[in-house]
N, C-alpha and C positions, 0 to 999 in steps of 0.2 A: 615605175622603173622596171625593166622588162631582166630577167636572170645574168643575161649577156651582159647588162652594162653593169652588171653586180660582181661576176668573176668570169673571167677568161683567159685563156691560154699565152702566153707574151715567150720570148725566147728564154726569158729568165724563170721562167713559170705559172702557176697561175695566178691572175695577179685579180686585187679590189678595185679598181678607180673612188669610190666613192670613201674608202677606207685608205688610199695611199698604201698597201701592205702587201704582201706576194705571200701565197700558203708554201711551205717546203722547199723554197726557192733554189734551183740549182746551181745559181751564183752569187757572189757578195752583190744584195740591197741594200737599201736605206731602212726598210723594215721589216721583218719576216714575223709571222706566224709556224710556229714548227708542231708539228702533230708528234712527236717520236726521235727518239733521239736515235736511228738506224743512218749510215750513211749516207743512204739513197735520198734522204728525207731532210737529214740535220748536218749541215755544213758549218762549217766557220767563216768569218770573215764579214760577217752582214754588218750595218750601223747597231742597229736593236733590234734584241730577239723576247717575243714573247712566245713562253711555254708553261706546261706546267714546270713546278718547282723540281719534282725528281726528273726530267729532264731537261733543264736547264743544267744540273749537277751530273748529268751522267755525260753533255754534252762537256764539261768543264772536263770533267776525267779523262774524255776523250780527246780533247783538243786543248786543251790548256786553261788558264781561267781568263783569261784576255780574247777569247775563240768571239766577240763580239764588244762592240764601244758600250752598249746599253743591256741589259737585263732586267726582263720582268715579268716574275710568276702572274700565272693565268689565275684568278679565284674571282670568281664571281662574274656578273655581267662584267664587261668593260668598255668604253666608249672609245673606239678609234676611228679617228677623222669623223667623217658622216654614218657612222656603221655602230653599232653595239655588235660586243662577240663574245662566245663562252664556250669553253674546254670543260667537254664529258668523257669520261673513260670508255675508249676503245676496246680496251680487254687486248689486247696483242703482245704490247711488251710493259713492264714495269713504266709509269709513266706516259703512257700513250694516251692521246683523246683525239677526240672530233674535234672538229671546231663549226660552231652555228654562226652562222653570219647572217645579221638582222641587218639591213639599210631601215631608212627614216620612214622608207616609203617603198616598196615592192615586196618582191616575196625571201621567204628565209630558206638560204640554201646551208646544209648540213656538208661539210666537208669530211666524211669517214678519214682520211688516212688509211693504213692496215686497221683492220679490225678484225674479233672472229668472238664468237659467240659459245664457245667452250668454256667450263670452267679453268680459269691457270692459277695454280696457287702463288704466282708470283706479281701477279696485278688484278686493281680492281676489274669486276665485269664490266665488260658493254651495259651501255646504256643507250637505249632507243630514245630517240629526240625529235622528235613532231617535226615536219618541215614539208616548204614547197617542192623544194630538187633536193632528191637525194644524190652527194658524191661518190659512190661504190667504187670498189678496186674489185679486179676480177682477175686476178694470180689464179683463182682453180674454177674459174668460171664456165666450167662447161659439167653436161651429167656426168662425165666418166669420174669426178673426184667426189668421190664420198668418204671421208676421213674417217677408219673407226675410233673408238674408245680408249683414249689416250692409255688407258687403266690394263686396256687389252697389251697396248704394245708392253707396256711395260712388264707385265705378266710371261710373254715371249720374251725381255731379258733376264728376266730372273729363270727361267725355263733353261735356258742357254746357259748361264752362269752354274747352273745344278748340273749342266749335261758337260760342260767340261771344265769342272772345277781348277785343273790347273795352266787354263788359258787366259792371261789378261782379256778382258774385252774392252776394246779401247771404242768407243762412241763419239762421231764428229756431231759436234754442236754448235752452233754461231754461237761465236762471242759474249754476245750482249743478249736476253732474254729468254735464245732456248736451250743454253748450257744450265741455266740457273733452273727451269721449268723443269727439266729433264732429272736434275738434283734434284728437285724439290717432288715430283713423280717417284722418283726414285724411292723416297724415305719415306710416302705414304705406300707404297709398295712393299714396305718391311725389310729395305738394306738401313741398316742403322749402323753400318763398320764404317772407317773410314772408304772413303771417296777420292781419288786422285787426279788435280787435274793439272792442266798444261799452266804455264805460268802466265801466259795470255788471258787467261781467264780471273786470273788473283783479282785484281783490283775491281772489277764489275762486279764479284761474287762476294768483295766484301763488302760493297754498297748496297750491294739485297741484304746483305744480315745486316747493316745498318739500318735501313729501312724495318726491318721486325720480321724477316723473312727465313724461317728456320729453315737452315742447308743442312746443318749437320756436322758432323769431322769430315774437317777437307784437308788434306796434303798433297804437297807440290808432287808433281808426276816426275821429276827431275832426280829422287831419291835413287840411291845405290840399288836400294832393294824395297823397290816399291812394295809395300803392305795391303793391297788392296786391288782386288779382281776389276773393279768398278773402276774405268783411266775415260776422264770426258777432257775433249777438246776441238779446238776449232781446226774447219773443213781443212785449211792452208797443211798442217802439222802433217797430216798424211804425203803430204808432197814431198817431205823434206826427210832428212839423215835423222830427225827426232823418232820418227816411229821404229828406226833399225835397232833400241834401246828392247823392246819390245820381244818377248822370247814366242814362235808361233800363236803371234794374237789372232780374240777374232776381232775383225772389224765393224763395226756398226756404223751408223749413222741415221740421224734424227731429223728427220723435213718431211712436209706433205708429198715432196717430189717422190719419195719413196715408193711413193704406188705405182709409178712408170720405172718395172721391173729393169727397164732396156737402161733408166737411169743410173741404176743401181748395180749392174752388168758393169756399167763404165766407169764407175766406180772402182770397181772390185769389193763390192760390199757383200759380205756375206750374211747381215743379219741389218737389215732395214726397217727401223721403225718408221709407222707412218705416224708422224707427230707432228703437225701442223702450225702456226700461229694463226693462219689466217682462215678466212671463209670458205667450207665449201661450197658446193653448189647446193644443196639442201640448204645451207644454212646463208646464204648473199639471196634466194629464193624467199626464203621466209621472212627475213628484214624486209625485205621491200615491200612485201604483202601486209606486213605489222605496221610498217611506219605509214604508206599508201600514201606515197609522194606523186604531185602531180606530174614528175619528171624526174627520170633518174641520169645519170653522165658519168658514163661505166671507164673506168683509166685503169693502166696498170694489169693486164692482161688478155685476155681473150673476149672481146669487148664483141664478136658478132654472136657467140653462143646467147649471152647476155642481154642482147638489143633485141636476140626472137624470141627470147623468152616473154622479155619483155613485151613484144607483141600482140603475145599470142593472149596477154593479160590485157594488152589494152592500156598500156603506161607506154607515155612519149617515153622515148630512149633516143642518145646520142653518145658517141663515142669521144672520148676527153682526150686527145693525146699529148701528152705531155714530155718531151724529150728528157734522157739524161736519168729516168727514172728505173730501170732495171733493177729489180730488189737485188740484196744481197742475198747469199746462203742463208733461206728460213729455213 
């Protein structure tokens, strides 16, 4: 059985034949596989969804607990249709994984998801998984993204917090994994006061401290007289009447986009952490060369920097395009 007739690209996404299943599907199936509970990734409305366990519950938070007819945690091999398939940690977000998909008979293609190869105190690491096609995402897949040391940027907000002690510095953060990341950077950095964040952020930030994931004192940003320099919240909040509560903040914000100054320009960001979830190109470079897949099928961003790389190494490459998938604010 040749990789094509193992997964390929359908209007609904991309789909197994020999499995019946669709990976990240961007419309209601009959069965999905979801790598991540990210929008772009994890919808509602399918018949049955298999995930891991903390994203199957981060999907439920997000969407309700009815967000699918069937539910079933990922552990161990599992047998779908004609196909065995197993969920390995990503390292992206709280709950993220691969997924390997073995048919009876051909080769085993590894489907990354987001993945990134950083440590984040808020999810297991990546885990490298042997395989025939590697799935890659390529969100910073060219040289110019070289992500520093998360450790660093953080060191540049405590820097700025000392330089103007009596300015909020309010930091956008997505939602869902790099609001809690950024928390959690934060406190290995030696802020140990309370923390303030938007109320969009409550309920996903007590499913990490659920999970055993030390944040710290967090208070609502919503207070008369917020007690805390340190205000995280998602990108949306800046748009709106909520940041005018704010007495001359500065403003931050937390994405690998942050390295495209001109990004940050349009922003109006004055203090740009580059803090990533995902792969740079150092780091989607040296997976590939580790795991030394007979074929990579690069989706999800800049897929021609990717494919000469690839070249130049001597690994087939093909570009996966998948509609419908435009990450969110990482």
């Amino acid at each position: 059985m040749r990789a094509d007739d193992i997964l390929h690209p359908t209007e609904a996404g991309l789909y197994c034949p020999p499995g019946d299943f669709h990976i990240d599907p961007i419309r209601p199936v009959a069965r999905a596989l979801i790598t991540h509970g990210h929008g772009d990734h994890a919808r509602a409305g399918h018949g049955a969804v298999l995930a891991t366990r903390q994203t199957l519950e981060i999907m439920a938070i997000r969407y309700g607990a009815d967000f699918a007819g069937q539910r079933q945690v990922a552990e161990g091999a599992i047998r779908v249709g004609d196909t065995t398939v197993s969920f390995h940690p990503a390292g992206h977000i709280l709950g993220s994984a691969q997924i390997a998909v073995q048919p009876d008979s051909g080769p085993r293609i590894v489907v990354s998801g987001d993945y990134c190869r950083r440590a984040n105190p808020v999810c297991a690491p990546f885990q490298p998984v042997p395989c025939d096609v590697f799935v890659t995402e390529a969100t910073f897949g060219l040289p110019v993204f070289r992500h520093p040391d998360p450790a660093d940027e953080m060191a540049r907000l405590l820097a700025s917090m000392a330089e103007f002690p009596d300015r909020p510095h309010l930091i956008g953060a997505y939602a869902l994994g790099k609001a809690q990341r950024v928390i959690a950077l934060a406190r290995q950095a030696g802020i140990d006061g309370p923390i303030a964040i938007h109320g969009a952020l409550q309920r996903l930030s007590d499913y990490h401290v659920e999970q055993g994931i030390a944040l710290g004192p967090l208070i609502p940003a919503t207070a008369a007289d917020v007690p805390a320099q340190l205000v995280i919240a998602p990108p949306s909040a800046f748009a709106s009447a909520w940041v005018q509560r704010f007495r001359d903040p500065v403003i931050g914000f937390a994405s690998g986009w942050m390295q495209v100054r001109a990004r940050a320009r349009q922003r109006g960001v004055e203090l740009p952490l580059v803090i990533s979830d995902h792969v740079d190109w150092p780091q989607v470079t040296a997976t590939i060369r580790e795991l030394a897949p007979a074929e990579v099928w690069i989706t999800h961003g800049a897929e021609e920097g990717l494919m000469r790389w690839c070249a130049l190494e001597g690994i087939p490459s093909r570009p996966l395009r998948l509609v419908g998938y435009e990450d969110e604010p990482e």
